[in-house]
N, C-alpha and C positions, 0 to 999 in steps of 0.2 A: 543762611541755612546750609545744614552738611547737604552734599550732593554727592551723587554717584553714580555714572553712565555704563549704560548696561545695553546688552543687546536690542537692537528695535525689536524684533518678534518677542523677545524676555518681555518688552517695555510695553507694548503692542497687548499681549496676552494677561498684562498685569489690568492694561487700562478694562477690558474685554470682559473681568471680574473672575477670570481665572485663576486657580492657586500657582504660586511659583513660591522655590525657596531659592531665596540667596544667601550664599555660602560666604556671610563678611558677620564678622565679629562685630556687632555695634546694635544698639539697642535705641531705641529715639526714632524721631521724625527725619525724614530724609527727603531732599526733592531729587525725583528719577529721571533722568535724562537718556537720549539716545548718544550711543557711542556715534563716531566718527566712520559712514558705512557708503560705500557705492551700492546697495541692493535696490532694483529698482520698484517705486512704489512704496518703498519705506521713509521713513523721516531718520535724519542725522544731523546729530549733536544740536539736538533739543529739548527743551524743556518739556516734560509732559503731567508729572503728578507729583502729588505728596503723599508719602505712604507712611504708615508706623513698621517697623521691623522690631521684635524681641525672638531672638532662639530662632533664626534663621525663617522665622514666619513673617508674611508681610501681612498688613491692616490697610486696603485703599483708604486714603482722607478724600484727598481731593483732587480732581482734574483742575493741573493752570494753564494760563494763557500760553501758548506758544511763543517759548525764546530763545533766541542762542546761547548756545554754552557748547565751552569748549570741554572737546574729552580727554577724559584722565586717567589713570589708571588705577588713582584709589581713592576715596572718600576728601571730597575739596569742600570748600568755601564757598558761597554763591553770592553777592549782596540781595538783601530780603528787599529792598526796593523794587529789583526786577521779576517779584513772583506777583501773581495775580491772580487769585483763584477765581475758577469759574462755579457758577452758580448750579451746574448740571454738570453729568458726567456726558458727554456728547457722544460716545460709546457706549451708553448703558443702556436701560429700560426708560430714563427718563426721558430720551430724547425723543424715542418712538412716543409716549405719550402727546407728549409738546406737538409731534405732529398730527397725531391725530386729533387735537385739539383743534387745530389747526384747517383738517381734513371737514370734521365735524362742522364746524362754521360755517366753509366753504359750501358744503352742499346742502344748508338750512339758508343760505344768503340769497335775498331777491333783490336787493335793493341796486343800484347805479353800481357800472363797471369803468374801468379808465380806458383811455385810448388802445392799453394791451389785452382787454379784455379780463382784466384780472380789475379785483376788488380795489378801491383804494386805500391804502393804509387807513386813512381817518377814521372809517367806516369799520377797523377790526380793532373790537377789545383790547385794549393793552395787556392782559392780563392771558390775551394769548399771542399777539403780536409782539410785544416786548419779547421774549423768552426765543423765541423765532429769528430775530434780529441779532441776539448774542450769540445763537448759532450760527446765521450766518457769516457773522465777524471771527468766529471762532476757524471754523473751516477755510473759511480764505486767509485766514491766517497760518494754518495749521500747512495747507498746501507750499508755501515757503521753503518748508525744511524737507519736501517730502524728495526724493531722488527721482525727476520726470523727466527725463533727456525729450522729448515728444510729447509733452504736455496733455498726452490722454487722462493723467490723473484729474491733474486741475480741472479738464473737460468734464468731467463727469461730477464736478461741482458746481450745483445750479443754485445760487442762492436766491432764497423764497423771495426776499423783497432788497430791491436796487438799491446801491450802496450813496448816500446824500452826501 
């Protein structure tokens, strides 16, 4: 797939569902990556979305999995084996939904707790626990690329249910 790495905040505010235009002649699907950045708190030279651009407008498609890519300066080549779409935008509306799905269950739940005092997976719906579990892979993934010299970032990534 064409690629083309663009600033984390451009990258950042695209995923956010905010408007940006980018100033590149080319029309088609594109996967958006982060330039090559020391800012900290931000992700570098990462994969993050797939967008449509025509006429300097972009079209979010999809959030992918978090991966490396190196930055370039103008529209590359990516192998389509390493893209992965995700299923939710993990920055959008959907994802607050997901938890409050999540939220909702939890405090209509009577039944048996685990030794952490937390539900046991077996005992939460797939249908709201699966979606939950792709987040959490998503986000501990996503912290990799993000610039943490002091790993506050990652800290403040609590995933819902323990990784098997």
């Amino acid at each position: 797939m064409k690629t083309l790495s663009i600033a984390p905040e451009q990258l950042l505010t695209i995923l956010l569902g905010k408007p940006v235009t980018l100033r590149i002649d080319y029309t088609g699907l594109l996967l958006l990556a982060s330039e090559k950045n020391k800012q900290r708190n931000l992700p570098s030279e990462m994969a993050a979305c797939i967008i449509y651009i025509d006429n300097h407008q972009i079209t979010f498609v999809s959030l992918v999995h978090p991966f490396k890519v190196h930055a370039h300066f103008d529209i590359f080549q990516t192998d389509d084996d390493h893209i992965h779409r995700e299923p939710y935008n993990w920055f959008g509306p959907q994802s607050l939904v997901i938890e409050k799905k999540l939220k909702d269950f939890s405090m209509s739940y009577d039944g048996p707790l685990n030794s952490d005092d937390n539900i046991p997976r077996e005992f939460i719906p797939d249908n709201i626990a699966e979606p939950v579990i792709l987040s959490d892979k998503y986000w501990q993934d996503y912290t990799q690329f993000v610039n943490d010299p002091d790993h506050s970032f990652a800290a403040q990534i609590k995933p819902m249910f323990k990784q098997q």
